[in-house]
Kinemage of the C-alpha trace (Angstrom):
@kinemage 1
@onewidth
@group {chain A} dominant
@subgroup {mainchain}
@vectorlist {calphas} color= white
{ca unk a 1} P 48.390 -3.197 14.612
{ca unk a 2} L 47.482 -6.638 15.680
{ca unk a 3} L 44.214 -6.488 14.295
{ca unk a 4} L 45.529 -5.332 10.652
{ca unk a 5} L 48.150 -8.378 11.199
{ca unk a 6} L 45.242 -10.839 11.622
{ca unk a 7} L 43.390 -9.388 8.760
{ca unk a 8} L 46.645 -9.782 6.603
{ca unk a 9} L 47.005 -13.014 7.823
{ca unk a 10} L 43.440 -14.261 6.949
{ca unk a 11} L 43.349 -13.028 3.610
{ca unk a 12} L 46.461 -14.819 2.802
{ca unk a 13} L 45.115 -17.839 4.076
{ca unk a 14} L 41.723 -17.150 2.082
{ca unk a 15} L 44.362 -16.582 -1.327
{ca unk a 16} L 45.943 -19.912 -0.538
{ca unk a 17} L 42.806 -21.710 0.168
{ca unk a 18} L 41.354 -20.362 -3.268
{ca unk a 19} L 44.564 -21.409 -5.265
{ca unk a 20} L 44.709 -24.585 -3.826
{ca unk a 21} L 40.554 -25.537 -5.106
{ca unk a 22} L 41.711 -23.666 -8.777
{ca unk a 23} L 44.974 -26.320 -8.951
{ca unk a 24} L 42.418 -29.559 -8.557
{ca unk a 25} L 39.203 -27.556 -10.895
{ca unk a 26} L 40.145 -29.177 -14.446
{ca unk a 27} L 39.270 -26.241 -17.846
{ca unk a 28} L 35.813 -26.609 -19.766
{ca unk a 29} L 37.872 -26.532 -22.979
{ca unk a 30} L 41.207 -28.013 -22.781
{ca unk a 31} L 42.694 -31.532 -20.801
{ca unk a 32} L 46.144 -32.492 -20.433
{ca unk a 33} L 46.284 -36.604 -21.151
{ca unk a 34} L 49.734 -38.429 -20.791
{ca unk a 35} L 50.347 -41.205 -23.145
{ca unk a 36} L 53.212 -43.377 -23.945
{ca unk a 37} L 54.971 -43.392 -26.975
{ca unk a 38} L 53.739 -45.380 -29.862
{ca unk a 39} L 50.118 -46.943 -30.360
{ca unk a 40} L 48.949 -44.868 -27.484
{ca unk a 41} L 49.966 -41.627 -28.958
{ca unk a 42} L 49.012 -42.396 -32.032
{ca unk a 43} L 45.558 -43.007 -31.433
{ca unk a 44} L 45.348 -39.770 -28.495
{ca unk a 45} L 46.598 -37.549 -32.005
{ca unk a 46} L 43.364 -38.805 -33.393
{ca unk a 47} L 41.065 -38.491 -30.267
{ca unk a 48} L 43.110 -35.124 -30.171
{ca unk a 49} L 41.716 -34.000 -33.235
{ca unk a 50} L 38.163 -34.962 -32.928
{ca unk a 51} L 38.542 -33.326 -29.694
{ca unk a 52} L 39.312 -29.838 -31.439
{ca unk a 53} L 35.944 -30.363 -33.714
{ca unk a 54} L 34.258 -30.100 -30.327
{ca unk a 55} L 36.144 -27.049 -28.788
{ca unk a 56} L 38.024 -29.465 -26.488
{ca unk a 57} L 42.160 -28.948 -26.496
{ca unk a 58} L 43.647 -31.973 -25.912
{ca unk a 59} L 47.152 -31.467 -24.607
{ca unk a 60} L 49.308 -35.108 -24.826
{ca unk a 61} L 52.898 -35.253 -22.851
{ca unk a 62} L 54.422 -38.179 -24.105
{ca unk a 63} L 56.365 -40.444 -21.725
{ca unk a 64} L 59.008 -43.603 -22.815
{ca unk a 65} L 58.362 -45.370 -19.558
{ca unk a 66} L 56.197 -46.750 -17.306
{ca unk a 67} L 56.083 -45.100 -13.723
{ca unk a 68} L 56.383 -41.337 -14.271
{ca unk a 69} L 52.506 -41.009 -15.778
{ca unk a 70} L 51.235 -41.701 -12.920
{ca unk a 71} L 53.234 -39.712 -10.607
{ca unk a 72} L 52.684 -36.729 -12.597
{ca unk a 73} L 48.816 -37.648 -12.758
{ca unk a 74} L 48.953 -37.767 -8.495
{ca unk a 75} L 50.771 -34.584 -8.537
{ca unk a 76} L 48.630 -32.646 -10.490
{ca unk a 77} L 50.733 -32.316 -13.966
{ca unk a 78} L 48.280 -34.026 -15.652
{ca unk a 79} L 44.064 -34.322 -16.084
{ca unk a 80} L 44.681 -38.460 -17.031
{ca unk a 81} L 46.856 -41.072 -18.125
{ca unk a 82} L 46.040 -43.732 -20.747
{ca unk a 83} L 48.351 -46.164 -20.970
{ca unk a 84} L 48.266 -49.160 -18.374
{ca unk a 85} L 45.671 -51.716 -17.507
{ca unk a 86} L 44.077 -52.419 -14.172
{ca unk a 87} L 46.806 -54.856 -12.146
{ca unk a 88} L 49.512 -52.318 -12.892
{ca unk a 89} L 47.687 -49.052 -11.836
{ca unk a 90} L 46.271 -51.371 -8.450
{ca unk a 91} L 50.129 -52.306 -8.252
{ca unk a 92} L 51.298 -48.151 -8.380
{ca unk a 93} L 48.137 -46.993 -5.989
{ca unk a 94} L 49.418 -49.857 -3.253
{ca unk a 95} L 53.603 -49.073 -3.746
{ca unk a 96} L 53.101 -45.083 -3.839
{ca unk a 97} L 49.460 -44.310 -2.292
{ca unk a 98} L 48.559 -42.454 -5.329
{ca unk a 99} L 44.349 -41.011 -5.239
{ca unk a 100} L 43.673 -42.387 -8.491
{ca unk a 101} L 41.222 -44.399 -10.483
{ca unk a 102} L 40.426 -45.748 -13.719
{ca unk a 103} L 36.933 -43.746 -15.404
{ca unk a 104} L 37.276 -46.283 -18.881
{ca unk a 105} L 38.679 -48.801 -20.465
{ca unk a 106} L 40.180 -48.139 -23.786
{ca unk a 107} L 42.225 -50.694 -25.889
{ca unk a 108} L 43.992 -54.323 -25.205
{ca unk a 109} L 47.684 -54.748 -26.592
{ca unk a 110} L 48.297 -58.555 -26.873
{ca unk a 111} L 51.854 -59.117 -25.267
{ca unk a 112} L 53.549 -61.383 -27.713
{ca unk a 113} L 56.881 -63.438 -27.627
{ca unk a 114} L 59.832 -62.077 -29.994
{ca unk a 115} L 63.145 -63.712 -31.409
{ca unk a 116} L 65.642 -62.681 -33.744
{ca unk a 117} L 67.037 -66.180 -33.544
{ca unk a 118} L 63.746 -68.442 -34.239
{ca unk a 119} L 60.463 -68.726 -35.937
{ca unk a 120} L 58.502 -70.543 -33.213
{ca unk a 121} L 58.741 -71.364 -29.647
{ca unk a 122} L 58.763 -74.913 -30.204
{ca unk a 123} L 62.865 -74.050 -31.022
{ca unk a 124} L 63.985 -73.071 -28.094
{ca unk a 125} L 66.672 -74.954 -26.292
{ca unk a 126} L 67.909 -76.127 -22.971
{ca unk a 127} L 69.558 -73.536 -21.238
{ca unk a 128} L 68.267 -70.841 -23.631
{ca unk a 129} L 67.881 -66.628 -21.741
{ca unk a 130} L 64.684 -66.111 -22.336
{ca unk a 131} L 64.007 -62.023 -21.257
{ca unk a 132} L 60.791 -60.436 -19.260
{ca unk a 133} L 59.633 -57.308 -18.471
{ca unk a 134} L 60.819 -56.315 -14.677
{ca unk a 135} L 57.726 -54.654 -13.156
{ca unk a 136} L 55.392 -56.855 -11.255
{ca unk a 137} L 52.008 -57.038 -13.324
{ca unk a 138} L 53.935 -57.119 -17.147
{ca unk a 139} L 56.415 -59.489 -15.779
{ca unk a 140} L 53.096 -61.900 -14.556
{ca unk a 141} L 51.423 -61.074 -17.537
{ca unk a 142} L 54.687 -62.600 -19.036
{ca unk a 143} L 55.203 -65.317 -17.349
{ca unk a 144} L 51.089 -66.409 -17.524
{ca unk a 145} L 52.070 -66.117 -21.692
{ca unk a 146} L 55.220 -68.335 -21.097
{ca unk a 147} L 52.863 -70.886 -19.061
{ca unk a 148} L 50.259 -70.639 -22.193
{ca unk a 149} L 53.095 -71.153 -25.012
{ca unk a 150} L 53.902 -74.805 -23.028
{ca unk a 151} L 57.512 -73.541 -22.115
{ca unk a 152} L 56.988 -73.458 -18.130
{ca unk a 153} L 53.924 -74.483 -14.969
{ca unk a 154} L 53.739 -71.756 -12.516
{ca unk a 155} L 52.626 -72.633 -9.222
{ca unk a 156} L 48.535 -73.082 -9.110
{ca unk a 157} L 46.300 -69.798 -8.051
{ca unk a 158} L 49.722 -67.239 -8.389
{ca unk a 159} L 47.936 -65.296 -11.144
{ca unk a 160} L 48.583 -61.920 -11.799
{ca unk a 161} L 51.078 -61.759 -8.913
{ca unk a 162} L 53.040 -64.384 -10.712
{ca unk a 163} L 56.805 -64.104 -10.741
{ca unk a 164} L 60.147 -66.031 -11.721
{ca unk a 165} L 60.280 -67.835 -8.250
{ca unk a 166} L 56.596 -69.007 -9.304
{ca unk a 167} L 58.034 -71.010 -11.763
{ca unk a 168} L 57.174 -75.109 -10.702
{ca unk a 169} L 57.982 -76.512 -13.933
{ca unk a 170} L 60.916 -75.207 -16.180
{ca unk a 171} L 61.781 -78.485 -18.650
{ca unk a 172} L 64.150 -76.882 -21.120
{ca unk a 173} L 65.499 -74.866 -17.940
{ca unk a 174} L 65.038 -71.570 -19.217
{ca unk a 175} L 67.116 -68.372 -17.953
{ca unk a 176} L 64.344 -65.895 -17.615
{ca unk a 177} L 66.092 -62.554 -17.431
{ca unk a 178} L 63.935 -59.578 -16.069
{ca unk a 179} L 64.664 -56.120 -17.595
{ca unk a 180} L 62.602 -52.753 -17.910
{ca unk a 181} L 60.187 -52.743 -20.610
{ca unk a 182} L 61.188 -50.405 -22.890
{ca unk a 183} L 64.567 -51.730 -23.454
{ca unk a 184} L 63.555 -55.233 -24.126
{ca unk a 185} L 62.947 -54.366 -28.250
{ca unk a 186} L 66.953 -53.336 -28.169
{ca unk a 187} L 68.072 -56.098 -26.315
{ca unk a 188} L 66.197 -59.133 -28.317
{ca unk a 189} L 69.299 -59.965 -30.339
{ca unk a 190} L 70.962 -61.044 -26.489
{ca unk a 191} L 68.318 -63.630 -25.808
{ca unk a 192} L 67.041 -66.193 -27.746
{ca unk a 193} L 63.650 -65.050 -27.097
{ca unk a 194} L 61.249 -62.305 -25.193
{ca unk a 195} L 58.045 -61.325 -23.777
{ca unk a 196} L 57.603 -57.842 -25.272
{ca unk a 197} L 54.224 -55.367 -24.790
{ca unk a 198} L 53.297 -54.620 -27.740
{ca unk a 199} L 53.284 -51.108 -27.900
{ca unk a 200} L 57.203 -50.823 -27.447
{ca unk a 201} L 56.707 -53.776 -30.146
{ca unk a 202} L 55.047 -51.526 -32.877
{ca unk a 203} L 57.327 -48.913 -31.817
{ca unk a 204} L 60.794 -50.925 -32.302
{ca unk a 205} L 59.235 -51.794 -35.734
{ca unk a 206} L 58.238 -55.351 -35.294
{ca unk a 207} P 53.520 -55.879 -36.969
{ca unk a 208} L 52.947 -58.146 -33.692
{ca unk a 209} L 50.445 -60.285 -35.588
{ca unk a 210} L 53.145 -61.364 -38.168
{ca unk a 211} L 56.086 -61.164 -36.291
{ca unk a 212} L 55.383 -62.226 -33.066
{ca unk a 213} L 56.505 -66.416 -32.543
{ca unk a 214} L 53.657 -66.370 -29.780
{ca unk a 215} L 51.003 -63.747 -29.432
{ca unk a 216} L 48.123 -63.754 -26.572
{ca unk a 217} L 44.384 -63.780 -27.620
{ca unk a 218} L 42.766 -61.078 -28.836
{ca unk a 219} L 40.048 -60.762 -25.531
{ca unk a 220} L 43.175 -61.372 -23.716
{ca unk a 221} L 41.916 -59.344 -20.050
{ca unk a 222} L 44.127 -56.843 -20.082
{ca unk a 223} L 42.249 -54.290 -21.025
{ca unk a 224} L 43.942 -50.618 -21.006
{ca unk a 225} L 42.547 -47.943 -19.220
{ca unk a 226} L 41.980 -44.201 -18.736
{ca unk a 227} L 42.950 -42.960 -15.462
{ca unk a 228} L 41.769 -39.854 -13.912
{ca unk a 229} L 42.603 -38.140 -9.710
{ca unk a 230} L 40.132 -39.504 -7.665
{ca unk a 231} L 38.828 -35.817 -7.168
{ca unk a 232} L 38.397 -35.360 -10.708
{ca unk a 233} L 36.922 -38.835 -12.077
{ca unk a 234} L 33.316 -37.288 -12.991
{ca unk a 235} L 34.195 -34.406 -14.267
{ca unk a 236} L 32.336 -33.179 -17.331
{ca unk a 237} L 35.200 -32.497 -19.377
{ca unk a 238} L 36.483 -36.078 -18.545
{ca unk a 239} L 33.124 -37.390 -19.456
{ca unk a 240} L 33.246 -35.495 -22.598
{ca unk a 241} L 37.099 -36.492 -23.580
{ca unk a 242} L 35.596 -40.484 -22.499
{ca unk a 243} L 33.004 -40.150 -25.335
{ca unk a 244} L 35.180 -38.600 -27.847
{ca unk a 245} L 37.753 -41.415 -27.076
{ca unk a 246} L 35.034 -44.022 -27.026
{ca unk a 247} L 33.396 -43.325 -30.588
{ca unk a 248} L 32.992 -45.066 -33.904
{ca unk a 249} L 35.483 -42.593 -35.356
{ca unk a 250} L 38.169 -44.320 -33.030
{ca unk a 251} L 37.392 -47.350 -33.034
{ca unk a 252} L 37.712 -47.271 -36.938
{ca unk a 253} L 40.951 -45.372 -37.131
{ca unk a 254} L 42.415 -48.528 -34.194
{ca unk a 255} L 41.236 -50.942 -36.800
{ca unk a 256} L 42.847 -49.421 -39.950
{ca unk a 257} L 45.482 -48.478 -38.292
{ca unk a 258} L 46.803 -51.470 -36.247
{ca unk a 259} L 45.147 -54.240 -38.235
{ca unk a 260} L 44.439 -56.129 -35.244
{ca unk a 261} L 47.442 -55.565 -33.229
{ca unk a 262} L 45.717 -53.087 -30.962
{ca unk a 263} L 41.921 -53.907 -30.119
{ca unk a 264} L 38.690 -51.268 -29.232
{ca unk a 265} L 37.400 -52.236 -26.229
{ca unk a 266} L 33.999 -50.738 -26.703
């Protein structure tokens, strides 16, 4: 009896042990990316169907914010995430001790400044909310894009880790209110002006090159990526869904597509 216990036991374990290496082997023919909405969906529905030309099913779950992608990329729900560039994914693997990594760059998204109330920043006045995006690397890369329109100095070498108490200089004395991302688009008509990424730009409706008051350069650093497990970064498919993403094809439909408001980065 003991013995056929300890047999039963052992195969379960050996059951387990196999279903746990199937959960982390990714298919030949079919990936699960997670996007978020707008530029970056648009442009996975065209990787999507160059994809299927190859045999490859792309699968895209579409998320409206920024810190559930990358938990459900940790957990297993999805193969990769392409939506964020590198000081927010090193900002997620240090909170959360998530075992991922980027395996490509893919487009840059020039944050611009939005108002409903005035046509350049030059306008603003003293006292004035001006509104920010509330996690840590967008609300630096916000603040860096304040510092470059002239409206405030932040405090020399603060970088990417930038934030409102960073602030040295604030002549106009400013009201910089931090909210989450998404929402800023909805809220613009509360603040006389805001730092808005411009994905949830093109989303709310707003052509960042003509409607943005200030817009960062076009090799701005920020650079988007493609983010894979760590287990999984060299897989083949991955490879394969990499050069699919990373073709002429692409790169054309970005350009006729976005007219300059989203930018290749091969």
């Amino acid at each position: 009896m003991r013995k056929l216990l300890a047999l039963i036991s052992l195969a379960v374990l050996v059951v387990l042990a196999g279903c746990g290496d199937e959960a982390t082997t990714l298919s030949e023919n079919e990936i699960t990316v997670g996007v978020t909405a707008g530029p970056h969906e648009q442009i996975l529905e065209k990787v999507k169907e160059l994809a299927a030309e190859e045999d490859l099913t792309v699968n895209i779950e579409v998320f409206t914010e920024y810190v559930i992608p990358n938990t459900a990329l940790d957990e297993g729900e999805l193969d990769l995430n392409s939506y964020q560039h590198q000081p927010f994914l090193d900002n997620a693997k240090s909170d959360r001790g998530y075992e991922i990594e980027a395996v490509a760059t893919t487009v840059n998204f020039p944050m611009g400044i939005y108002s409903t109330e005035i046509a350049d920043v030059s306008q603003l006045q003293e006292g004035d909310k001006v509104a920010l995006p509330n996690d840590p690397t967008n609300g630096a890369r916000a603040l860096i894009l304040f510092e470059a329109a002239g409206l405030i100095t932040l405090k020399e070498g603060v970088g990417a880790e930038a934030m409102v108490l960073d602030i040295e200089e604030n002549p106009l004395n400013l009201d910089f209110i931090e909210l989450e991302a998404s929402q800023i688009p909805r809220q613009l008509e509360e603040v006389a002006a805001a730092a808005i990424n411009t994905n949830f730009a093109i989303e709310h409706g707003f052509v960042p090159t003509e409607d943005a008051i200030y817009i960062e350069p076009s090799d701005s650093p920020w650079v988007n990526l493609i983010v894979a497990r760590e287990e999984n970064s060299d897989d083949p498919v991955i490879e394969k869904f990499i050069r699919i993403y990373q073709s002429d094809e692409v790169k054309q439909f970005i350009e006729d597509t976005f007219e300059g408001s989203v930018v290749a980065s091969w």
